[in-house]
C-alpha positions in Angstrom: -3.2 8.8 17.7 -2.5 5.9 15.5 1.0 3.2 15.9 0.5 2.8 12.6 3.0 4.2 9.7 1.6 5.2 6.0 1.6 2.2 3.5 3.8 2.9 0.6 1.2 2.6 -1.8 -2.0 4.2 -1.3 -0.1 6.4 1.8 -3.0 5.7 4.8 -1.8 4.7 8.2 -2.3 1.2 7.8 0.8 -1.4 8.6 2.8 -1.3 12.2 5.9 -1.5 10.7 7.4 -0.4 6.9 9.0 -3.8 5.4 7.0 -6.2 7.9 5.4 -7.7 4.9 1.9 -6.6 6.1 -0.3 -6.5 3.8 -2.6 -3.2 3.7 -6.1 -3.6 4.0 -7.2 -0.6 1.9 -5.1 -1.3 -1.3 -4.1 -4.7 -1.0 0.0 -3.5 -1.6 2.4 -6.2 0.7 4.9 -3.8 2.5 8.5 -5.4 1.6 9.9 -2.3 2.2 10.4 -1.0 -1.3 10.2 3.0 -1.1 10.1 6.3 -2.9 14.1 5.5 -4.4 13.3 2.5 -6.1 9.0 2.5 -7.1 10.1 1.9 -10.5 11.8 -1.0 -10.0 10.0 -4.3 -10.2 11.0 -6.3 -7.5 9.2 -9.5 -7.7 9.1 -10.9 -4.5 5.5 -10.8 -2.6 3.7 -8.3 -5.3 5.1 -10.5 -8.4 5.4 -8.2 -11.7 3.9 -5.0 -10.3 6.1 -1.8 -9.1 5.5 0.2 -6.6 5.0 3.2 -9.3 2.6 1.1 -10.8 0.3 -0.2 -7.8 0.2 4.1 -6.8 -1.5 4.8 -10.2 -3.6 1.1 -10.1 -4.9 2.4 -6.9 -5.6 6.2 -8.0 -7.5 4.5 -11.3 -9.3 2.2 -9.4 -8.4 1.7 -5.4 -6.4 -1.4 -5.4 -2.8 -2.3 -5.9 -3.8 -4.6 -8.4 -7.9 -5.1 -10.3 -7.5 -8.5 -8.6 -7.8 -7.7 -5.4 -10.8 -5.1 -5.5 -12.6 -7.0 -3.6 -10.4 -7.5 -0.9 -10.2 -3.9 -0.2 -11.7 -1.5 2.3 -12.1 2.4 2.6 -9.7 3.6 4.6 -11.2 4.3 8.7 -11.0 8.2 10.1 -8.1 7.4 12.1 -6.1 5.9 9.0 -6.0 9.3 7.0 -2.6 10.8 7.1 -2.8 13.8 8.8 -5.2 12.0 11.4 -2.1 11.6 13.8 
């Protein structure tokens, strides 16, 4: 079983805590605790000009929050999958 809590971008169990400003190692998305209410809302902040709605679909097109961080990405590990806990 995994600590870990779903990232709110690509959704795998990846950062300890939501709004820790962790960033998550399979998309790339920093957690500042922007959720589900507010995706479409362009905070600024840590992730600049990108919404949360917007780094969900970057990451279904092409498995980053953002084409600029590709290659700091990984696949996500067995135990990272959502219904792996």
């Amino acid at each position: 079983m995994s600590d870990e809590v779903p990232c709110a971008c690509c959704g795998y169990l990846t950062v300890s805590e939501r709004g820790s400003f962790e960033i998550c190692s399979v998309c790339f998305w920093e957690d500042d605790g922007q959720d589900d209410s507010e995706a479409h809302v362009i905070k600024g902040g840590p992730n600049g000009a990108m919404s949360l709605s917007q780094a969900r679909t970057n990451f279904q097109l092409f498995g980053a929050c953002e084409l600029d961080h590709i290659r700091s990405v990984r696949r996500p590990f067995s135990n990272e999958f959502p219904d792996s806990q």
